[in-house]
Backbone as JSON Lines, residues from 0, in Angstrom:
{"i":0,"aa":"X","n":[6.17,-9.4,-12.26],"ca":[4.78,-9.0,-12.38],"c":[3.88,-10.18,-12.06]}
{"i":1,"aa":"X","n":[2.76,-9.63,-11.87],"ca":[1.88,-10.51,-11.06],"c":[0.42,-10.51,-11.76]}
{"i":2,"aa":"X","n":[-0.43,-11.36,-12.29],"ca":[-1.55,-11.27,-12.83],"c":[-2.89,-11.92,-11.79]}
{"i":3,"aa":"X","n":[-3.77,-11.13,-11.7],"ca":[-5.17,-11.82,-10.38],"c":[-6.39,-11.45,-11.36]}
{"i":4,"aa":"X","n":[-6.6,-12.29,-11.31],"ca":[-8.35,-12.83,-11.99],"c":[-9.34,-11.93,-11.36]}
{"i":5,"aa":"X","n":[-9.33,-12.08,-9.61],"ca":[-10.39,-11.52,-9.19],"c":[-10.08,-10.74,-8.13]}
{"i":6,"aa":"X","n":[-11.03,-10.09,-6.83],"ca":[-10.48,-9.42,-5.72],"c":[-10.12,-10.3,-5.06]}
{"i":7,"aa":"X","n":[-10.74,-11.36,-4.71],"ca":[-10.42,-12.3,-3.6],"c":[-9.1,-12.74,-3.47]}
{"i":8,"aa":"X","n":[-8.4,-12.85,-5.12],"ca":[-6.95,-12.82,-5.19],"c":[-5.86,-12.08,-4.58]}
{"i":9,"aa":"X","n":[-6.39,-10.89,-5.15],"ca":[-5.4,-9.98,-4.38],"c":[-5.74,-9.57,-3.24]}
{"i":10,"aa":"X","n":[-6.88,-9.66,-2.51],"ca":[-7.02,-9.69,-1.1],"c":[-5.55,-10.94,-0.39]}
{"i":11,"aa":"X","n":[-5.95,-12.36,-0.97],"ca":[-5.11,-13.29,-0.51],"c":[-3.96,-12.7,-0.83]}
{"i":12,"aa":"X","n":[-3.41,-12.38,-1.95],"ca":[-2.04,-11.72,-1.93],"c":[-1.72,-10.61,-0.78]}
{"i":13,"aa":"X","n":[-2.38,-9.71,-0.97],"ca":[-1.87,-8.75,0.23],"c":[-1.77,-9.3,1.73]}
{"i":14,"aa":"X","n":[-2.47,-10.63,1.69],"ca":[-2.47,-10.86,2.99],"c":[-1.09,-11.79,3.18]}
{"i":15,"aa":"X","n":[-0.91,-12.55,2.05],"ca":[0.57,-13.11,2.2],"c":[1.74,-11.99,2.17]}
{"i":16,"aa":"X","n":[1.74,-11.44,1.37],"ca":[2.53,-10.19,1.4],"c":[2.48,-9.44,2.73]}
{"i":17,"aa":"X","n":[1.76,-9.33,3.83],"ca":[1.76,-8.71,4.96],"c":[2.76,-9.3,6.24]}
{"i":18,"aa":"X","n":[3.02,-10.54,5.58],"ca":[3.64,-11.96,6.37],"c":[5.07,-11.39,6.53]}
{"i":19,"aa":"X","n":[5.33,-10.66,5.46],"ca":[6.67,-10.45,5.19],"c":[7.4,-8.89,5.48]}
{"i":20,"aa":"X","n":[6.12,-8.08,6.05],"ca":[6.04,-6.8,6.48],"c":[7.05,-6.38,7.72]}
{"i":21,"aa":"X","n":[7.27,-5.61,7.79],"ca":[7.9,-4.87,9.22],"c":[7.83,-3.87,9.76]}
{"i":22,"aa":"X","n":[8.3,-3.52,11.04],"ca":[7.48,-2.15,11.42],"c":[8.56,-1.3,10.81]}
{"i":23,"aa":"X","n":[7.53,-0.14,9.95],"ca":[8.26,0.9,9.78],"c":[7.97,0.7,8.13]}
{"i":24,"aa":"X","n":[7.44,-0.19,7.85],"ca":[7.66,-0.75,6.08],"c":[6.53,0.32,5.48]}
{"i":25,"aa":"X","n":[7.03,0.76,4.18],"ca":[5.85,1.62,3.59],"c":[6.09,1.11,2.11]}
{"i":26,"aa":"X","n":[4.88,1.54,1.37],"ca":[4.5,0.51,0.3],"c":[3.23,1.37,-0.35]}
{"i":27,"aa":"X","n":[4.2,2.06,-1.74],"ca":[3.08,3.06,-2.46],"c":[2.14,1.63,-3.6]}
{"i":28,"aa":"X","n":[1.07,2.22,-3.9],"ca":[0.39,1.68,-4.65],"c":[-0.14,2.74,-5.77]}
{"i":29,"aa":"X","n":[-0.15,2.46,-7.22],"ca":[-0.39,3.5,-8.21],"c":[-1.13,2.89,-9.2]}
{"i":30,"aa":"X","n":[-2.0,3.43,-9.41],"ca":[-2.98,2.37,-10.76],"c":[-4.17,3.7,-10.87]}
{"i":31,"aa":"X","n":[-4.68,3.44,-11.72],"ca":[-6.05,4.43,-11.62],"c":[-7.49,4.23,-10.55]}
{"i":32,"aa":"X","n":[-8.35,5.22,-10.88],"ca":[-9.22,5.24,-10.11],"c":[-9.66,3.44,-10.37]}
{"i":33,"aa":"X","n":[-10.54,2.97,-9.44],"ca":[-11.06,1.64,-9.83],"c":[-9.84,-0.22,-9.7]}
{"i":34,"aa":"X","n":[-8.76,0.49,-9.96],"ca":[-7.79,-0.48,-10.15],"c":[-7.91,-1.72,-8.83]}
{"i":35,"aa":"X","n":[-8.11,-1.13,-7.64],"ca":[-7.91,-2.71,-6.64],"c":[-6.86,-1.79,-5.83]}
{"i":36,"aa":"X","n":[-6.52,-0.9,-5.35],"ca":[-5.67,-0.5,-4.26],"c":[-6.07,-0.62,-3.12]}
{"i":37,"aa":"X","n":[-7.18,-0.16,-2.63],"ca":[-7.94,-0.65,-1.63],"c":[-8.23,-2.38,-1.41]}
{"i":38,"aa":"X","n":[-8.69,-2.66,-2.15],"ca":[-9.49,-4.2,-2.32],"c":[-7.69,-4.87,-1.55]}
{"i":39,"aa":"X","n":[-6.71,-4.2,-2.13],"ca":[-5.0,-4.95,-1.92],"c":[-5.11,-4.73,-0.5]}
{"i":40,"aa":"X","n":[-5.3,-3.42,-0.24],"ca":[-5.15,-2.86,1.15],"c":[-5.82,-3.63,2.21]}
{"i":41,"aa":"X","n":[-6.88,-4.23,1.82],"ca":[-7.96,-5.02,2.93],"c":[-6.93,-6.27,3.12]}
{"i":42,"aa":"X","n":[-6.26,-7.0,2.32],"ca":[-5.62,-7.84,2.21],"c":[-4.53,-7.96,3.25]}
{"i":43,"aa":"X","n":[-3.92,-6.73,3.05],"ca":[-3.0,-6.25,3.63],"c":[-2.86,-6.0,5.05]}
{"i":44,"aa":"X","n":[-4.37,-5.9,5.36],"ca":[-4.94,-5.37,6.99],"c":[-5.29,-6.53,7.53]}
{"i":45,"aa":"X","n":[-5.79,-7.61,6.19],"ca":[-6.61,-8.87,7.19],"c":[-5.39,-9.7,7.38]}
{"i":46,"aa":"X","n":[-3.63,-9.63,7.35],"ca":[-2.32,-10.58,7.04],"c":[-1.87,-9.62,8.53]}
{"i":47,"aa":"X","n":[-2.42,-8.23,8.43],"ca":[-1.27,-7.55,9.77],"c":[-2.39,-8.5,11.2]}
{"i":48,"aa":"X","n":[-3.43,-8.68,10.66],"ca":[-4.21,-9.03,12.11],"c":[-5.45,-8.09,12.49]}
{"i":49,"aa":"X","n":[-6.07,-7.08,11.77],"ca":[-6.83,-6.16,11.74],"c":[-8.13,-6.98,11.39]}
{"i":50,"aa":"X","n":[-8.93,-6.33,12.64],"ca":[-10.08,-6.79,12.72],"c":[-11.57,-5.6,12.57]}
{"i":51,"aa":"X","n":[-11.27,-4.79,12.03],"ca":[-11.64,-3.94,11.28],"c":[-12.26,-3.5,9.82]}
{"i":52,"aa":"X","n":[-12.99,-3.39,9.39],"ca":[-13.37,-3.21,8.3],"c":[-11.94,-2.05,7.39]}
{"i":53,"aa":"X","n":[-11.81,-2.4,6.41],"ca":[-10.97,-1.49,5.96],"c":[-11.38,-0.96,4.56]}
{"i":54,"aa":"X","n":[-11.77,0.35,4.42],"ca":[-11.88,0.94,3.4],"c":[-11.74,2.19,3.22]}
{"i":55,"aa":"X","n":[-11.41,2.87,1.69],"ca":[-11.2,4.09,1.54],"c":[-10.71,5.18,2.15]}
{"i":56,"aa":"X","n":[-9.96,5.31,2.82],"ca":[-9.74,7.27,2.85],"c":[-9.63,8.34,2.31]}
{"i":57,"aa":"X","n":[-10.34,8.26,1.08],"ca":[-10.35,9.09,0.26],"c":[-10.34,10.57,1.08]}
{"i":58,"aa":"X","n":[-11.95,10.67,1.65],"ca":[-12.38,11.97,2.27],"c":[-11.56,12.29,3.83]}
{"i":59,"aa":"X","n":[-10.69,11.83,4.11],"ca":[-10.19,11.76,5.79],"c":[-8.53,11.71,5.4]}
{"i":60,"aa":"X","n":[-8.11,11.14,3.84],"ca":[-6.59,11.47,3.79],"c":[-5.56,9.89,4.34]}
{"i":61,"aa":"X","n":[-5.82,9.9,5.9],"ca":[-4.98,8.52,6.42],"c":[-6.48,7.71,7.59]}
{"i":62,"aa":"X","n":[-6.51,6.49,7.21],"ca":[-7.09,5.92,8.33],"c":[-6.09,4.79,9.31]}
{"i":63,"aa":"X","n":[-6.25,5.03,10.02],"ca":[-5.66,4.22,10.82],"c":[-5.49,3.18,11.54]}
{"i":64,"aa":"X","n":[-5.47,1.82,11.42],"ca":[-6.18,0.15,11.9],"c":[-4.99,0.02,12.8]}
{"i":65,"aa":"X","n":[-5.48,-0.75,13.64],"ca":[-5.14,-1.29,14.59],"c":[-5.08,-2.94,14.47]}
{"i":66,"aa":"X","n":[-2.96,-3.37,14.43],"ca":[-3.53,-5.04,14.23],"c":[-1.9,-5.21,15.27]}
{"i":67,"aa":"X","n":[-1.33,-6.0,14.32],"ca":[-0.1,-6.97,14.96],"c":[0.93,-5.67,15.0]}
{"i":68,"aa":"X","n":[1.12,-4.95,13.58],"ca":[1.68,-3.8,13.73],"c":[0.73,-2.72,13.18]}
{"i":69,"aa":"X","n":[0.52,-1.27,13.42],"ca":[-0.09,-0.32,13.39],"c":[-0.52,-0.2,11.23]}
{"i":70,"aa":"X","n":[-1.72,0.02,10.94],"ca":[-1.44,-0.38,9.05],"c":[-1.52,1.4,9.21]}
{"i":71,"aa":"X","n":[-1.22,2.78,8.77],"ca":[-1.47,3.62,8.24],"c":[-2.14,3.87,6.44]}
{"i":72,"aa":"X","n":[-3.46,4.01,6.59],"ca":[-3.96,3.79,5.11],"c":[-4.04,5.47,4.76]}
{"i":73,"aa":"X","n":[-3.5,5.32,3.6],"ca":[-3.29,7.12,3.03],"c":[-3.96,6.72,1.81]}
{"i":74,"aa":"X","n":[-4.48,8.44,1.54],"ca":[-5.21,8.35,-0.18],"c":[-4.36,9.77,-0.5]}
{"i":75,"aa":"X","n":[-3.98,10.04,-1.45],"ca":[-3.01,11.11,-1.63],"c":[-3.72,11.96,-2.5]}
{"i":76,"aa":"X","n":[-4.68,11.72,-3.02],"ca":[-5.69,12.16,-4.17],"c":[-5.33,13.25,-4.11]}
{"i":77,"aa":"X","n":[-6.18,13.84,-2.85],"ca":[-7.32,14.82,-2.54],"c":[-5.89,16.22,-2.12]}
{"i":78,"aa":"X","n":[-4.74,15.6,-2.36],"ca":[-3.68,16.85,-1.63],"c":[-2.76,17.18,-2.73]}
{"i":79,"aa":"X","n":[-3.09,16.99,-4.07],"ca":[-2.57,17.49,-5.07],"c":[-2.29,19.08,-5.23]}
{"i":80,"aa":"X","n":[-0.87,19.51,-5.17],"ca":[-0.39,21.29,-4.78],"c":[-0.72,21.52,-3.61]}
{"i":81,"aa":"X","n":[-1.01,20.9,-2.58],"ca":[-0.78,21.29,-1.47],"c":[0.53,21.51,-0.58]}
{"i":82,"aa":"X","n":[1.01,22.33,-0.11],"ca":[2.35,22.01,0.58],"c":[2.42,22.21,2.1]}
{"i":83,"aa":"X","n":[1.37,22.46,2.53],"ca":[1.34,22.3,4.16],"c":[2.07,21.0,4.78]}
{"i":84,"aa":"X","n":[2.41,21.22,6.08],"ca":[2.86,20.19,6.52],"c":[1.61,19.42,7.84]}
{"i":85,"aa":"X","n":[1.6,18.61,7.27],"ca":[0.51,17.51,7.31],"c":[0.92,15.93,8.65]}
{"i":86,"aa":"X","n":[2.3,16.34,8.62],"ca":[2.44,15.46,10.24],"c":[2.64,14.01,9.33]}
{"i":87,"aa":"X","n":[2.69,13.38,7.65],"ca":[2.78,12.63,7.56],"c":[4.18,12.01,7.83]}
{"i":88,"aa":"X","n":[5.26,13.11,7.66],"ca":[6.42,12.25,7.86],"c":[6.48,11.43,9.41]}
{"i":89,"aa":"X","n":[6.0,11.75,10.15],"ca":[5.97,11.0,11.83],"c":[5.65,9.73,11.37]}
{"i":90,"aa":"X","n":[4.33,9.76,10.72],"ca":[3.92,8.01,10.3],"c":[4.63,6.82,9.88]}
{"i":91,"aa":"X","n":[5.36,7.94,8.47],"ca":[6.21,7.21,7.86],"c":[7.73,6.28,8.94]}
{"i":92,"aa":"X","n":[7.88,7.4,9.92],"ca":[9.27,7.24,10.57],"c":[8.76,6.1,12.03]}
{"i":93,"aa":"X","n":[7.06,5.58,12.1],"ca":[6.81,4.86,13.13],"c":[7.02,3.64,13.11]}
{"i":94,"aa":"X","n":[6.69,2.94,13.68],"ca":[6.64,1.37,14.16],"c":[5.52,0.93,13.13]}
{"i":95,"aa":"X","n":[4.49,1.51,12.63],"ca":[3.45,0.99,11.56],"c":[4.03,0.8,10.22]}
{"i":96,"aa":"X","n":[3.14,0.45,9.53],"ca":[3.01,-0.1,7.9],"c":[2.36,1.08,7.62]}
{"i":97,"aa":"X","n":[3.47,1.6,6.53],"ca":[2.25,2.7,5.74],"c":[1.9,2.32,4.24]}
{"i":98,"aa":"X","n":[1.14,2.15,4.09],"ca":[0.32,2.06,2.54],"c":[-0.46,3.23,1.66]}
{"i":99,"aa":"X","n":[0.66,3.85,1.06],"ca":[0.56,4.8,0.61],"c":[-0.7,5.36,-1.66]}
{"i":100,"aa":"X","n":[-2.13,5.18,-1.37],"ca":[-2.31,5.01,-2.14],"c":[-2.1,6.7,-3.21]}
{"i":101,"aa":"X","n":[-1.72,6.94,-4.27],"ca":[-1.84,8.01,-5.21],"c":[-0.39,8.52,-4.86]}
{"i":102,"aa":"X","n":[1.01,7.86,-4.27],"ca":[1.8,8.69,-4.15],"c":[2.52,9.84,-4.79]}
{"i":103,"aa":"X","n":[2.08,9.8,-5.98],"ca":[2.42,10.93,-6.51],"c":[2.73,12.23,-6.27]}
{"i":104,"aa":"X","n":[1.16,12.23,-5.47],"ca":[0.94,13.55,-5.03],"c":[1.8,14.28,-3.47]}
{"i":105,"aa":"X","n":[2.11,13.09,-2.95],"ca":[3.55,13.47,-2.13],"c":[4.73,12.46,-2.16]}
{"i":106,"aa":"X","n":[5.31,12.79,-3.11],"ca":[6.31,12.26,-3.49],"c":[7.52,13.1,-2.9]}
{"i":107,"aa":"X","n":[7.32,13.81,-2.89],"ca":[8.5,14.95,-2.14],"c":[8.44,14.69,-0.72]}
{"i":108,"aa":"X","n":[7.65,13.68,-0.08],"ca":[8.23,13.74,1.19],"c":[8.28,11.94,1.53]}
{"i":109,"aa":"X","n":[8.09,11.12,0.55],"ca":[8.11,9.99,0.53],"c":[9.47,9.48,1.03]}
{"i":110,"aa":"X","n":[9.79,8.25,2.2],"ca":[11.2,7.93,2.29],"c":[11.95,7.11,0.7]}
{"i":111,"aa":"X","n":[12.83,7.49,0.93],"ca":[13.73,6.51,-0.26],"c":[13.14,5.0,-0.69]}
{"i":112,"aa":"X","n":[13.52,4.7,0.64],"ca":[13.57,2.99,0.63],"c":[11.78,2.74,1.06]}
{"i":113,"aa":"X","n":[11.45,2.37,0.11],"ca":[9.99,1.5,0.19],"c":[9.43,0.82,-1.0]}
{"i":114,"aa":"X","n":[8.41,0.23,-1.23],"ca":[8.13,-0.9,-1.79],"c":[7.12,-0.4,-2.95]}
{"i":115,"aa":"X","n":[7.76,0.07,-4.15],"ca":[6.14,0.92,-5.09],"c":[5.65,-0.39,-5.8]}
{"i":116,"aa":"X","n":[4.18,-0.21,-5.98],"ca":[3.46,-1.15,-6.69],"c":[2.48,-0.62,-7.54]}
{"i":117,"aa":"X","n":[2.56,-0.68,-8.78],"ca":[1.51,-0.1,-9.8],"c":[0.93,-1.96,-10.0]}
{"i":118,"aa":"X","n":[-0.78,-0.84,-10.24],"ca":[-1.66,-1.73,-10.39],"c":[-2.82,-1.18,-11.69]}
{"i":119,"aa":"X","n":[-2.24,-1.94,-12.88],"ca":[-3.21,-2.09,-14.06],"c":[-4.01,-3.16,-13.91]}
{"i":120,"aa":"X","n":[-5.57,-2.2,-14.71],"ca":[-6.55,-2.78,-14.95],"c":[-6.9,-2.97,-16.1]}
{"i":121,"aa":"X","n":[-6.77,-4.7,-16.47],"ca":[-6.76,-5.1,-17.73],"c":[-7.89,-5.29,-18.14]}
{"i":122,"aa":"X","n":[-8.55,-5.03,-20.09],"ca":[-9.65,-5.33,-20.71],"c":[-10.6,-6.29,-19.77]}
{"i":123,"aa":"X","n":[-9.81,-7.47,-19.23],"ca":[-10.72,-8.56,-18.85],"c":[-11.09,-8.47,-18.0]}
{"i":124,"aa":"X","n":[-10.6,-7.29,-17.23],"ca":[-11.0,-7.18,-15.69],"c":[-10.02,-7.84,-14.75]}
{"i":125,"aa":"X","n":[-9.17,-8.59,-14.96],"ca":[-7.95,-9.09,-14.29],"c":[-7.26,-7.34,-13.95]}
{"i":126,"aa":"X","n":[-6.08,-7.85,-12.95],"ca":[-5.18,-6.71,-12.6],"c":[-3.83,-7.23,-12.57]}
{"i":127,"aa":"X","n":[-3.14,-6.48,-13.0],"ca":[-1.21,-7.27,-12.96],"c":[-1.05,-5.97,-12.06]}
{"i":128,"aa":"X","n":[0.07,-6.61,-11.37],"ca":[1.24,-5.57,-10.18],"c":[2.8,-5.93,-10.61]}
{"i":129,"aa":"X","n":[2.88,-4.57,-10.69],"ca":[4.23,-4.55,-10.85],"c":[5.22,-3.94,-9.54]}
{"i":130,"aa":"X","n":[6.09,-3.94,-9.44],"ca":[6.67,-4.22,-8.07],"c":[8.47,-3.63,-8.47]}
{"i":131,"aa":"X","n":[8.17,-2.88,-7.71],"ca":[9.74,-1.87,-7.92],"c":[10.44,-1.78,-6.28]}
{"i":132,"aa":"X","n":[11.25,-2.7,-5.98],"ca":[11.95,-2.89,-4.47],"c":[12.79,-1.59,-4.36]}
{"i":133,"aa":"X","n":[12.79,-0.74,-3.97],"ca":[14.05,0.4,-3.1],"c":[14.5,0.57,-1.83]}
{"i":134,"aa":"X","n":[15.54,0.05,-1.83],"ca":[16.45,-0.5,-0.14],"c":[16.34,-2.23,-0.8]}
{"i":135,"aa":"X","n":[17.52,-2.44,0.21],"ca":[17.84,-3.98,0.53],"c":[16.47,-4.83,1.2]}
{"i":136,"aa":"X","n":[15.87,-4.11,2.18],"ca":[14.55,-4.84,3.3],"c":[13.13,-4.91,1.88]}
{"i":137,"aa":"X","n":[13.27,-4.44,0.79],"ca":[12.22,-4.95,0.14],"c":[12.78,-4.93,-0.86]}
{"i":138,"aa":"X","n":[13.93,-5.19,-1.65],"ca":[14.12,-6.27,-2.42],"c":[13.93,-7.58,-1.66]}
{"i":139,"aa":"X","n":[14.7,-7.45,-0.76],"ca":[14.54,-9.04,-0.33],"c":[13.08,-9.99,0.12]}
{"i":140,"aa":"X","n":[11.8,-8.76,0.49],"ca":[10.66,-9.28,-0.02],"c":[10.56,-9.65,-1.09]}
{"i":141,"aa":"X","n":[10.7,-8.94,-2.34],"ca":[10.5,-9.41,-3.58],"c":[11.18,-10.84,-4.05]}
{"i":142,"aa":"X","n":[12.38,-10.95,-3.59],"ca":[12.6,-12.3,-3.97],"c":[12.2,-13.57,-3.31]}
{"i":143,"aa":"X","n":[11.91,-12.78,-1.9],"ca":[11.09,-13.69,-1.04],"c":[9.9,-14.35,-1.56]}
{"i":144,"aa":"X","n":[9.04,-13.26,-2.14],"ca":[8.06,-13.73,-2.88],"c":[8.06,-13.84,-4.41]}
{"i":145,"aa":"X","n":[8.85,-13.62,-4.62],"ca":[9.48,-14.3,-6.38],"c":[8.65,-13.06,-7.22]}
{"i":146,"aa":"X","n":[8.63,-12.27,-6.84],"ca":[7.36,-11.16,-7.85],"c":[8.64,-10.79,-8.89]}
């Protein structure tokens, strides 16, 4: 687990953490409304090479940046009991990074092997990440980065 004071932190984190990315890597994020999933995600976009503003998809579902490798940004909110098929598994199976925020809500079509990260928001306003590796290619981030 991981404790950050402020955004600028975990901006810098996600952006070191992006260092260690690969195509095809996906990486849920779970915390409540407010927590820093996004704020991680910018991090995450400014480490792939994205020169783009990056925020929210809440209302649009996936946005899509353009950097070193392709970032796919998902908000899963808004598709709670939905079961249409939505074209996300293609994303998941591409050459991009998917960053999957609220996975919950499609968890049934999530691959095995990817990188979950819950993100609490503490009294002080700090945030800790916790970090659950599935597959060999992100454990071995994790020890890469000692989380």
């Amino acid at each position: 687990m991981l404790t950050f004071v402020n955004q600028q932190d975990m901006i810098d984190f996600g952006e070191k953490l992006a260092l260690y990315l690969f195509p095809g890597a996906i990486l849920t994020l779970e915390g409540d409304l407010g927590a820093g999933k996004t704020t991680f995600t910018k991090g995450i976009g400014k480490g792939l090479g994205i020169q783009k503003i990056i925020n929210s998809p809440t209302f649009t579902i996936v946005k899509i940046y353009q950097g070193n490798l392709p970032l796919y940004h998902f908000d899963a909110y808004r598709l709670e009991g939905q079961n249409e098929e939505l074209g996300f598994e293609e994303m998941f199976e591409d050459e991009g990074v998917c960053v999957v925020e609220w996975p919950i809500y499609i968890q049934d079509i999530l691959p095995q092997e990817r990188l979950d990260i819950t993100i609490t928001k503490n009294d002080d306003e700090s945030r800790t990440f916790a970090f659950q590796a599935n597959g060999a290619q992100y454990q071995n981030i994790v020890e890469e980065l000692k989380l």
